[in-house]
N, C-alpha and C positions, 0 to 999 in steps of 0.2 A: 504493500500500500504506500509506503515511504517513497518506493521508487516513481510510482504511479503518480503523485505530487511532485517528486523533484522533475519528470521527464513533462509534464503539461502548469509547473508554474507559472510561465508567461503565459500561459493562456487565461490560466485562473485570474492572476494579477489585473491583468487587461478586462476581464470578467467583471471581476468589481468594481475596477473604477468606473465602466459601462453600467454597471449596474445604480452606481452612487448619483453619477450622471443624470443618467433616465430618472430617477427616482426627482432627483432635485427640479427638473422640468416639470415633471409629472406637479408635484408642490405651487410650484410659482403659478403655473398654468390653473390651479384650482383656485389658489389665493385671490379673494376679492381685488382689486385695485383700489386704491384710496382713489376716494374722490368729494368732493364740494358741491352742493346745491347752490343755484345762483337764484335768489329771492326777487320775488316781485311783490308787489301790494297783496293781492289778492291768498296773498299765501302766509302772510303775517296778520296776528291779532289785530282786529280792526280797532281795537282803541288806539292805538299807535300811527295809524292812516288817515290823512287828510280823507272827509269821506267823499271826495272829488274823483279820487283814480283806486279807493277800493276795490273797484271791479279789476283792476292793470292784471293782466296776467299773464305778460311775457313783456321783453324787451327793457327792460324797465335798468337805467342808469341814473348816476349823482348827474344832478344839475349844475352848470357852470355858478360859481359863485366867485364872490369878491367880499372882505372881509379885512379887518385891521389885527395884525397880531400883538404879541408882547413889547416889541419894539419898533409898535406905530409904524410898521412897514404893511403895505399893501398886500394880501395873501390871496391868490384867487386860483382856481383848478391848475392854470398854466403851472405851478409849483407840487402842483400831486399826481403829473401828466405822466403815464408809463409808472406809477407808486404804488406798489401795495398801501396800504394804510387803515389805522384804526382810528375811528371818530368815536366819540361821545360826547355827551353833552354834562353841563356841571355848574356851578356858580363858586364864587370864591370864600365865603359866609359861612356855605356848607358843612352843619356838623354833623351829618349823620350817614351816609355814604358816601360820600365826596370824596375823604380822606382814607378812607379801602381803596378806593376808584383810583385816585393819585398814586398814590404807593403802589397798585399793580401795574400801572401804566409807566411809572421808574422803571419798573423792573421789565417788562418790554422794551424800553429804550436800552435797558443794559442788554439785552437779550441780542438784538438788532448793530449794538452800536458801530460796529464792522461793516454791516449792509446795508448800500448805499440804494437798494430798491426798496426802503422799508420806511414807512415814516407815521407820525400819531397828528392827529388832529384834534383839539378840543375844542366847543362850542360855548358862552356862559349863556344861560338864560335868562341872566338877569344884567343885559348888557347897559342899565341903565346906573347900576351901580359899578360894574367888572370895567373901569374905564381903561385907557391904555396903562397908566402907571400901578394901578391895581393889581393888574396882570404881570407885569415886571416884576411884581414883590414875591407874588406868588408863584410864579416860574422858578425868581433866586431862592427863593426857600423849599421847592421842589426838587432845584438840581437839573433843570431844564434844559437839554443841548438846541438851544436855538438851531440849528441845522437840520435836526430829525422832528421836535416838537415843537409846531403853532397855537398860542392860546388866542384865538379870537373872539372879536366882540364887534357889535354893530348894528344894524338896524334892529329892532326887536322881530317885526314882521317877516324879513326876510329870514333873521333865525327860525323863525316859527315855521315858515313856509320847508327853508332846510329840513329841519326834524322831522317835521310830518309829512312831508311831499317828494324825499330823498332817501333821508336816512330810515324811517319808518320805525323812530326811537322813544317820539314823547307822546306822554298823553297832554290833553284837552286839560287847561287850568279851572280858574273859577268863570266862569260864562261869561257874568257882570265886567270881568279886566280883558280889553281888548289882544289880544297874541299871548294869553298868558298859559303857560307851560308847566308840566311839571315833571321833572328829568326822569328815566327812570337809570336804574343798575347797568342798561344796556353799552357792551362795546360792539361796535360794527364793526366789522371788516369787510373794506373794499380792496378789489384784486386793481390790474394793470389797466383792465378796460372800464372801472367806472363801474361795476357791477357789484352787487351787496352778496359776499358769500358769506356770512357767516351773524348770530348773536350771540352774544356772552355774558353773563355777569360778572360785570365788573368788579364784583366784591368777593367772589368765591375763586381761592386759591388752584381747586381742583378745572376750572372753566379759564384761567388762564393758563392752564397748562397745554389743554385744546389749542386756546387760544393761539400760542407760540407753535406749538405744531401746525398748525393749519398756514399758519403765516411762511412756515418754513416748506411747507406742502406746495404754496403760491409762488413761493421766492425761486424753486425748483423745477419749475413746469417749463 
C-alpha cells in the first residue's frame, strides 16, 4: 500500500489541491454578494417625506443645494460631486442625541480620514440660532477636519425642503411654526451618484459599524 502512495503521489497531491480548488469556487459561487438598496420616497416611512413625492418610486436623487459652512465659505453639491457621504441633521443646543450623533460621526471621520472619496455632511435645524461663528465653536470643540466635514446653516425652508424632499430624514414640527422640524437619530448615506443607500442610527454603536462597512462596500465598487 506504501508503494501504491509513493508510485501515484503527484497525482494525489494534484488531486487535492483540485479538489480544494473546486471546493473554494463551488463557496464563492453560493455566497450571496453584498449589496445596497438605493431608497426612494415611497419606500421610507412616510413621516419622514415631504407628502408631495411620497408616491416617488424610482429615480429619486439629492437635490442641488447651496448652503454656508463653519467657515462662512459657500458649500453646494459641486463639493460632494463623485462623494460618498453621510448627512444628518442636528442643532448645536442639542442635549439629548446630538452628542451620541457627534461622537459617532468623529469616529467616521477617523475611520475615513485616509479616503479622499468619503466625506460627512451636517444640516442645523435651527439655523436661526447655529449662525456661522456658532458653528466654528462647535466644529473646534468636535475636532472637525474642515476638508472631510461641513456644518451648514441657512435658509430654514430650504433646510426643511433638504430633509424632507432629499434626505427623507425629518419629521413635521409643531404645525402652528412655519418649516419647523424635528431631527430624528437618522445618518444617510449617499453613494457617488446622489442616491440615498442606506439609514442609520446615529446613536447606536452596533448601526455605525454597518455604517463604516457599507461606506467601505461604496468606496470599493
Amino acid at each position: 500500500m506504501l508503494e501504491f502512495f509513493k508510485k501515484y503521489r503527484l497525482f494525489f497531491g494534484v488531486f487535492i489541491v483540485l479538489s480544494a480548488i473546486i471546493l473554494s469556487l463551488f463557496y464563492s459561487a453560493l455566497k450571496p454578494k453584498k449589496t445596497l438598496p438605493i431608497y426612494n420616497p415611497a419606500d421610507v416611512n412616510p413621516e419622514l417625506v415631504d407628502s408631495t413625492i411620497q408616491y416617488k418610486s424610482k429615480y429619486h436623487t439629492i437635490a442641488d443645494f447651496s448652503f454656508v459652512n463653519q467657515n462662512g465659505k459657500t458649500i453646494t453639491q459641486k463639493d460632494y460631486e463623485g462623494k460618498i457621504y453621510v448627512a444628518d441633521f442636528f442643532f448645536t443646543t442639542c442635549g439629548s442625541i446630538c452628542p451620541k450623533m457627534t461622537t459617532n460621526l468623529s469616529d467616521i471621520q477617523k475611520a475615513f480620514a485616509n479616503n479622499p472619496k468619503v466625506k460627512l455632511l451636517s444640516y442645523t435645524v435651527f439655523p436661526e440660532t447655529d449662525s456661522v461663528p456658532v458653528l466654528k465653536a462647535y466644529a473646534k470643540k468636535h475636532h472637525v477636519d474642515d476638508a472631510k466635514w461641513n456644518l451648514v446653516t441657512g435658509d430654514k425652508k430650504e433646510i426643511y425642503t433638504m430633509a424632507r424632499k432629499s434626505y427623507l430624514a425629518v419629521k413635521l414640527g409643531k404645525p402652528s411654526e412655519l418649516y419647523d422640524m424635528v431631527h430624528t437619530e437618522n445618518f444617510v448615506l449617499v453613494d457617488a451618484k446622489k442616491r440615498v443607500r442606506g439609514f442609520y442610527d446615529g446613536t447606536n454603536k452596533e448601526d455605525i459599524k454597518r455604517l463604516i462597512e457599507d461606506i467601505t462596500f461604496l468606496s470599493n465598487e
